[in-house]
N, CA, C and O of each residue as an XYZ file, in Angstrom:
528
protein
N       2.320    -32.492     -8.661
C       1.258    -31.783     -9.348
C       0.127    -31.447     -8.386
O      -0.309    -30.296     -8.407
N      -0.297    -32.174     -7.698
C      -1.031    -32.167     -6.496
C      -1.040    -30.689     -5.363
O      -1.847    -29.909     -4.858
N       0.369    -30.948     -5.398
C       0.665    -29.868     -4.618
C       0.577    -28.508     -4.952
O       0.134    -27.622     -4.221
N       1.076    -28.367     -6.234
C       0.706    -27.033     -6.708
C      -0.771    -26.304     -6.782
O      -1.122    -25.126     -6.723
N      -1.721    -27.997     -6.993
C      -2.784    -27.689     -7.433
C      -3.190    -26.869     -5.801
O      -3.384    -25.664     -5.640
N      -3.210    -27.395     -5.290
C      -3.608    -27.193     -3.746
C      -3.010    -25.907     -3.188
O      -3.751    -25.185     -2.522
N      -1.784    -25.561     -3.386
C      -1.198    -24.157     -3.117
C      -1.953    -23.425     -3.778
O      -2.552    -22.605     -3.081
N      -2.302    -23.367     -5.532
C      -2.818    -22.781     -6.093
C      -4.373    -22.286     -5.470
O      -4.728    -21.152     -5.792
N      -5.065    -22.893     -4.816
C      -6.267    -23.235     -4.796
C      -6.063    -22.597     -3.338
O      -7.027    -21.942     -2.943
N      -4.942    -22.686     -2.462
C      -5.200    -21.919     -1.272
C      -4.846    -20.706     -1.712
O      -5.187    -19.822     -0.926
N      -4.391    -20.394     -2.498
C      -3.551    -18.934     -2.513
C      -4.692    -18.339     -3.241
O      -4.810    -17.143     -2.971
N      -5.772    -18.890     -4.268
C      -7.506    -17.863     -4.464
C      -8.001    -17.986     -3.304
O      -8.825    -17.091     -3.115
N      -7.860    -18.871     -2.178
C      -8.988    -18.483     -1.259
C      -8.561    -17.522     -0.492
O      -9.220    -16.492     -0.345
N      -7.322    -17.741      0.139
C      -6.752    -16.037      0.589
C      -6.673    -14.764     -0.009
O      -6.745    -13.794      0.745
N      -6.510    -14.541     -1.475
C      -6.700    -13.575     -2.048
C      -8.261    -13.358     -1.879
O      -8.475    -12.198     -1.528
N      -9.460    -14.132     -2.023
C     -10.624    -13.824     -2.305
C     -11.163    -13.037     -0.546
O     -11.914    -12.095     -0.293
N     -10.380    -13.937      0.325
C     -10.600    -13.280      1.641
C     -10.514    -11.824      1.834
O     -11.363    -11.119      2.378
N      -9.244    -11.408      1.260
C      -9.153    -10.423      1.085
C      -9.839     -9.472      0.548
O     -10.004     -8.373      1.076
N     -10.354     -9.864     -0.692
C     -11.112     -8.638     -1.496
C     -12.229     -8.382     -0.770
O     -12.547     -7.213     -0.548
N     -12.954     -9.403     -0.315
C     -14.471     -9.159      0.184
C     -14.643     -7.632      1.134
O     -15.581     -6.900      0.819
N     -13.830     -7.253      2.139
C     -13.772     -5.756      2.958
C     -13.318     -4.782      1.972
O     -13.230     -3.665      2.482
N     -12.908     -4.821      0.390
C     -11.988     -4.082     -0.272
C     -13.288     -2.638     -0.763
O     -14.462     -2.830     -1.078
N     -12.776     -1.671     -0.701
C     -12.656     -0.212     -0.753
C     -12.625     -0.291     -2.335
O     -13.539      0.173     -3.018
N     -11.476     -0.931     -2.884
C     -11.466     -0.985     -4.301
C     -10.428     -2.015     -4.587
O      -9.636     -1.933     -3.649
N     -10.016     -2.987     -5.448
C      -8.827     -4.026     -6.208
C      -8.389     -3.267     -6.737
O      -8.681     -2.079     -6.882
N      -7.067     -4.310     -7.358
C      -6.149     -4.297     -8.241
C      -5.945     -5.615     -8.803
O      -5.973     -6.559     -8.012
N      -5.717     -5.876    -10.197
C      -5.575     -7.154    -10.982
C      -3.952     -7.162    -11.336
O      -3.549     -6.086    -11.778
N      -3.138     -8.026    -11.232
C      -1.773     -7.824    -11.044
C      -1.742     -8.267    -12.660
O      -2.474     -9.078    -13.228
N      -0.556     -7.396    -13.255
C      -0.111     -7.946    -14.343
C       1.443     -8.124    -14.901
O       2.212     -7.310    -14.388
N       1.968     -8.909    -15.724
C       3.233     -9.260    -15.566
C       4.173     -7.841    -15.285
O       3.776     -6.684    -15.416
N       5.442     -8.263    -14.888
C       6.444     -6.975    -14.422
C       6.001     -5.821    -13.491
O       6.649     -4.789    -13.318
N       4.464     -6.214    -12.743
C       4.195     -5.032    -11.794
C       5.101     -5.364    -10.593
O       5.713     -6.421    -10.441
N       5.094     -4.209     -9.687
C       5.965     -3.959     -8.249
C       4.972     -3.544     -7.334
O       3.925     -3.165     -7.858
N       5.037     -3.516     -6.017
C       4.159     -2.918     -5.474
C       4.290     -1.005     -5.301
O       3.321     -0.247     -5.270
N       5.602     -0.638     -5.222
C       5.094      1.146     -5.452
C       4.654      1.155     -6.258
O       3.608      1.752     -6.004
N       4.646      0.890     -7.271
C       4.643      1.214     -8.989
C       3.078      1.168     -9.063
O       2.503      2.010     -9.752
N       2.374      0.225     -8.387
C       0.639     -0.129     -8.049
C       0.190      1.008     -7.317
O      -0.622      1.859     -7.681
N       0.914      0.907     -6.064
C       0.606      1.647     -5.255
C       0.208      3.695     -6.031
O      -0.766      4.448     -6.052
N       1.306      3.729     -6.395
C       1.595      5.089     -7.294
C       0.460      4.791     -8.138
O      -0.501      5.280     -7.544
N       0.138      4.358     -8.995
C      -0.709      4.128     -9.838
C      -1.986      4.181     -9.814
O      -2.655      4.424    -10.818
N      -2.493      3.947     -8.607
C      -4.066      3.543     -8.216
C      -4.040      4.613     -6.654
O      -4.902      4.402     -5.801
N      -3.474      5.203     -6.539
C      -3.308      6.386     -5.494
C      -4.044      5.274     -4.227
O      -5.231      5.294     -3.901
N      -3.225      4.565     -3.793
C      -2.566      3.496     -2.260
C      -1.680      3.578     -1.822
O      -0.792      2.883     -2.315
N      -1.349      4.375     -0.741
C       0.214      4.390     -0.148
C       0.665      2.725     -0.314
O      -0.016      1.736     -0.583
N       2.060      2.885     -0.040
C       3.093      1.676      0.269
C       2.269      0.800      1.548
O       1.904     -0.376      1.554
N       2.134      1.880      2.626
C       1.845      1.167      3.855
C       0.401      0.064      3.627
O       0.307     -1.134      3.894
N      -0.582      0.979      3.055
C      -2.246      0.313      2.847
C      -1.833     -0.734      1.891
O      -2.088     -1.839      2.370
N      -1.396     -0.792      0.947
C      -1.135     -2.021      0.208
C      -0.919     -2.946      0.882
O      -1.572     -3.966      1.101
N       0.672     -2.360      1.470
C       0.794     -4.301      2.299
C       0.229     -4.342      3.836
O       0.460     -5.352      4.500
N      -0.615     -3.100      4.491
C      -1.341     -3.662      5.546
C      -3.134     -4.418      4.897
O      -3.769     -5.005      5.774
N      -3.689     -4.363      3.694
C      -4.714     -5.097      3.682
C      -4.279     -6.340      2.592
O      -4.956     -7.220      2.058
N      -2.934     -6.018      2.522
C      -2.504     -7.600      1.755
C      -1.147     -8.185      1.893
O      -0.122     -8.222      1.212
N      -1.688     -8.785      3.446
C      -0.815     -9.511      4.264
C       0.368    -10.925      3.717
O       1.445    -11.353      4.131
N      -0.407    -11.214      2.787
C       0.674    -12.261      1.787
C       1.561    -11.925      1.116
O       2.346    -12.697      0.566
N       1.584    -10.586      1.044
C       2.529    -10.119      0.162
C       4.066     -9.746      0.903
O       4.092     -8.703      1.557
N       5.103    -10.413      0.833
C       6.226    -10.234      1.236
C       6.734     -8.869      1.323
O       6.103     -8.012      0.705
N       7.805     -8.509      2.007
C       8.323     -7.419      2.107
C       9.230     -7.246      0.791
O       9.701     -6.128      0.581
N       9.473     -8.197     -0.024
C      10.537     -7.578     -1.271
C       9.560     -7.116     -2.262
O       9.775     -6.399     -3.239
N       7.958     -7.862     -1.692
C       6.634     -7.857     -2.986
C       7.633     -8.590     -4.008
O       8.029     -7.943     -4.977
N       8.001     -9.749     -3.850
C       8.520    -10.665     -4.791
C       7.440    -11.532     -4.964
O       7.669    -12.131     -6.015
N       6.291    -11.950     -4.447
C       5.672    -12.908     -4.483
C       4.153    -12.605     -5.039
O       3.341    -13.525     -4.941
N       3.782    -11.505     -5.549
C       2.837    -11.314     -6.543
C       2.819    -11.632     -8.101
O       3.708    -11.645     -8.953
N       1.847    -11.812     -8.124
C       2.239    -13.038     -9.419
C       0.579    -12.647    -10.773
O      -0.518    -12.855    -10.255
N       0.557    -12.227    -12.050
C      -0.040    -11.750    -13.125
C      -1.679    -12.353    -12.697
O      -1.848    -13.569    -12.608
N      -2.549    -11.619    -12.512
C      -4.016    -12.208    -12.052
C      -4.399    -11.964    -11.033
O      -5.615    -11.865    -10.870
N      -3.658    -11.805    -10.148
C      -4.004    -12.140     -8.675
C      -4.576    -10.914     -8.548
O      -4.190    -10.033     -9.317
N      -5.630    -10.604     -7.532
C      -6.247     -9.604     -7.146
C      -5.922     -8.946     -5.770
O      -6.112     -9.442     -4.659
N      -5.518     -8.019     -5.999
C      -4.707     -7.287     -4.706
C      -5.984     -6.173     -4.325
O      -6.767     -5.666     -5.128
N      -5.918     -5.950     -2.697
C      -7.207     -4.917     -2.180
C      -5.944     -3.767     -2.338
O      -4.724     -3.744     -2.501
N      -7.121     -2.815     -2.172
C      -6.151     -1.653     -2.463
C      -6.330     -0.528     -1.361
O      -5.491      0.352     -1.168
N      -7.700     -0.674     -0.555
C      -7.970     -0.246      0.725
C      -9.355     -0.620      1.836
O     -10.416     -0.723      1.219
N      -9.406     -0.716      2.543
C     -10.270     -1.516      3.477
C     -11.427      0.073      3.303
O     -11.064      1.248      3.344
N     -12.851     -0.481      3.108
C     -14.211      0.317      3.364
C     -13.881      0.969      4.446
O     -13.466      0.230      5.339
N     -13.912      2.081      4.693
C     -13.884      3.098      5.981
C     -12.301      3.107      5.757
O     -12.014      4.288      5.562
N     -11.285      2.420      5.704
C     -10.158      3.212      5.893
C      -9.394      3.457      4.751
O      -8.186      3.309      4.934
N      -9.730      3.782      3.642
C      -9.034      3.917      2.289
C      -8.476      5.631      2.157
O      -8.976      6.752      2.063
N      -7.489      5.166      2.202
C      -6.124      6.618      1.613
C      -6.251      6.626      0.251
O      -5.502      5.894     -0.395
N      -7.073      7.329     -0.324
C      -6.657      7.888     -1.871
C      -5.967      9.036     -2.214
O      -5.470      9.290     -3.311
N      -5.964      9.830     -1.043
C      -4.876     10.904     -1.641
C      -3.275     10.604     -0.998
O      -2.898     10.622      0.174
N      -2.428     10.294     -2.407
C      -1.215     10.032     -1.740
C      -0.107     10.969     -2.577
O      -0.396     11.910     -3.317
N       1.217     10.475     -2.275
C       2.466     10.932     -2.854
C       3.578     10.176     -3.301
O       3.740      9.130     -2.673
N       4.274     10.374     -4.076
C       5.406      9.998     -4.138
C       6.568     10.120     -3.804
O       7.112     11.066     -4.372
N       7.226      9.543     -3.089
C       8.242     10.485     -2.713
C       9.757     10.599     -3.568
O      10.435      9.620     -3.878
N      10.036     11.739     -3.804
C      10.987     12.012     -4.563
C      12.614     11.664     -3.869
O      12.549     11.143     -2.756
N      13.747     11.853     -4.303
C      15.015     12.098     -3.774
C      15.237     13.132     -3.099
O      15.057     14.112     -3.820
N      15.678     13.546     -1.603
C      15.925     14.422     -1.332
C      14.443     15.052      0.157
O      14.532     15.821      1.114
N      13.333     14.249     -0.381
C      12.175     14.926      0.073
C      12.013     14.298      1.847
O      12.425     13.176      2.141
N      11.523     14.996      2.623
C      11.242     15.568      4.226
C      10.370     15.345      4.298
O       9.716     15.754      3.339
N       9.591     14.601      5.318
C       8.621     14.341      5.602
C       7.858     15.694      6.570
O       6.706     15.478      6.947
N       8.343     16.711      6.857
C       8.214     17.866      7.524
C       7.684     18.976      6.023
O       6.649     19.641      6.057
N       8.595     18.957      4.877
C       8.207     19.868      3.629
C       6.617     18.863      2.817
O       5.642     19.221      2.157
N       6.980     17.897      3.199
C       5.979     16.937      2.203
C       4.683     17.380      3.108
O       3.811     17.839      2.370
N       4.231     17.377      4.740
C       3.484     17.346      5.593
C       2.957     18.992      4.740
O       1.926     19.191      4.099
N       4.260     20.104      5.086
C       3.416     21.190      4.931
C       3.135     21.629      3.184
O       2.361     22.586      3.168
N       3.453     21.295      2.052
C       2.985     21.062      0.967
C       1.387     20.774      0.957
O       0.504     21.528      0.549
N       1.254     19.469      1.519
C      -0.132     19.433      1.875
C      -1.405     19.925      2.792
O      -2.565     19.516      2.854
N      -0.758     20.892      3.422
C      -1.230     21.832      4.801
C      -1.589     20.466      5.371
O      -2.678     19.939      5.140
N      -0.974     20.104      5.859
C      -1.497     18.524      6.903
C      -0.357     18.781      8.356
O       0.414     19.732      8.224
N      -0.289     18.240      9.239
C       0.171     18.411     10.373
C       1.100     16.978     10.076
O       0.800     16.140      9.225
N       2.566     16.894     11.192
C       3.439     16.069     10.662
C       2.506     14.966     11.208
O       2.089     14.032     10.523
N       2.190     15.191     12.661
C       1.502     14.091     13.487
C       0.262     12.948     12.567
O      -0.045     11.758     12.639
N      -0.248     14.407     11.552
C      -1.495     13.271     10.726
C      -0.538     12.983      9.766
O      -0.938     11.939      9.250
N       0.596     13.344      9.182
C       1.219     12.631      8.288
C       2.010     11.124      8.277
O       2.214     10.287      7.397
N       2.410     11.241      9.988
C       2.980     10.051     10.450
C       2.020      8.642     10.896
O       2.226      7.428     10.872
N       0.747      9.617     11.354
C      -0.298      8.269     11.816
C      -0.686      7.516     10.654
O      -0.647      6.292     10.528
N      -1.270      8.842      9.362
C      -1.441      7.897      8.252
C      -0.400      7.074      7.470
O      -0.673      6.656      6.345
N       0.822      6.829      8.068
C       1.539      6.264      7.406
C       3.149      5.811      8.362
O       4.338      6.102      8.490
N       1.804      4.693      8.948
C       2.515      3.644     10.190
C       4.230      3.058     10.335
O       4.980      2.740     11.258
N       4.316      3.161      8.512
C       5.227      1.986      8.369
C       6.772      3.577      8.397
O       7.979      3.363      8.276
N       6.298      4.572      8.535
C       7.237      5.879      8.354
C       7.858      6.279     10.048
O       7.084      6.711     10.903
N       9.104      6.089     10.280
C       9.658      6.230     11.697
C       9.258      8.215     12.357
O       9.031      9.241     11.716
N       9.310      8.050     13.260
C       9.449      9.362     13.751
C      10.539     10.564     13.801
O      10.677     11.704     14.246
N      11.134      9.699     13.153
C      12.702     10.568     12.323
C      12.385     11.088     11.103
O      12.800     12.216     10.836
N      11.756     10.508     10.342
C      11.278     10.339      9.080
C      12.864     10.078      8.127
O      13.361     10.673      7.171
N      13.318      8.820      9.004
C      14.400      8.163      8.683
C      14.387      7.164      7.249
O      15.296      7.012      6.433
N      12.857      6.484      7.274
C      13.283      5.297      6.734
C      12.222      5.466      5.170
O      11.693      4.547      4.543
N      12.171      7.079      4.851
C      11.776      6.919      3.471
C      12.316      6.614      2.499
O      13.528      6.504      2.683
N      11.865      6.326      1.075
C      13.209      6.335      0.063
C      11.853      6.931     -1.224
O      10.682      7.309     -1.205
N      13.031      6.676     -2.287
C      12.290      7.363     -3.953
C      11.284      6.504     -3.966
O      11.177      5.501     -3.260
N      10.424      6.958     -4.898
C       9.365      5.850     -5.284
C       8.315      5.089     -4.258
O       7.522      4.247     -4.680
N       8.392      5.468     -2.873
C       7.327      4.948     -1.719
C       6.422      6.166     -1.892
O       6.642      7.271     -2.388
N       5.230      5.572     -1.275
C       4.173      6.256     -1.894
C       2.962      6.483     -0.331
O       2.279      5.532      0.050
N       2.917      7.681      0.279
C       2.614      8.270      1.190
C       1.490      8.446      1.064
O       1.284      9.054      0.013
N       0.185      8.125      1.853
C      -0.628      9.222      2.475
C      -1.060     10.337      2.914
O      -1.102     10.220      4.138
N      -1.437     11.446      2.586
C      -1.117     12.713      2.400
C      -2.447     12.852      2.367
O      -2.818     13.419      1.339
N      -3.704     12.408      3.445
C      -5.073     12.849      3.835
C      -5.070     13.552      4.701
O      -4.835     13.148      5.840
N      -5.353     14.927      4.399
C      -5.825     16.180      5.797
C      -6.389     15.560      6.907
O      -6.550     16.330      7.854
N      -6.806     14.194      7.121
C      -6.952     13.784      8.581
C      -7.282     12.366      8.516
O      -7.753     11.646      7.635
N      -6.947     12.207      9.545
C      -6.259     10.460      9.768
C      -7.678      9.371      9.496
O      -8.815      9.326      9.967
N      -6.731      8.371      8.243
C      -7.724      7.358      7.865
C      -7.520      5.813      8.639
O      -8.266      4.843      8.507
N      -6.641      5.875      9.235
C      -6.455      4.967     10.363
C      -6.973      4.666     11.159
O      -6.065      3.977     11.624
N      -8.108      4.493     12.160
C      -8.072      4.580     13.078
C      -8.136      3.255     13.978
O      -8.090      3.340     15.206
């Protein structure tokens, strides 16, 4: 019992670490995912899990309450996308009159092939780079 209490109790102080630089939260509630957030509150895939480092790569480990940042002050992506079946990171770039180069910087976790997208990831799509 101890132990939980204490996991419990570290896992608000890391979440609270987190929020303090936050741009804006998110309050997790049962059956959320992280695109599904991400899509929702216009946060790419990438900004989610680069200002919320606890969160696993399956995002299996978010849990109803918890307060997720949704973008760091000065570097927050609110204009994003979804990406559909089928969709190019070259048609998606010029849709948005954006250049591929600012499409790829704002969105680190996307290869230079634009190999490793899939449905439902959720892109950055700011006319100029919120990264820096």
């Amino acid at each position: 019992m101890f132990t939980k209490v204490v996991f419990a109790a570290l896992a608000l102080i890391v979440v609270q670490a987190q929020v303090d630089d936050c741009a804006r939260t998110y309050t997790v509630v049962a059956g959320d995912f992280c695109d599904a957030i991400s899509a929702a509150n216009n946060a790419s895939t990438y900004q989610l899990a680069h200002v919320n480092p606890q969160i696993n790569a399956g995002c299996t480990n978010i849990f109803a309450g918890e307060t997720l940042c949704l973008g760091e002050v000065g570097q927050d992506c609110n204009k994003t996308y979804v990406i559909a079946s089928g969709d190019a990171c070259g048609a998606i770039a010029s849709t948005f009159g954006i250049g591929l180069d600012v499409l790829l910087a704002n969105n680190p976790n996307v290869n230079s092939a634009c190999s490793n997208i899939y449905p439902g990831e959720v892109l950055c799509v700011a006319d100029a780079e919120v990264y820096v």
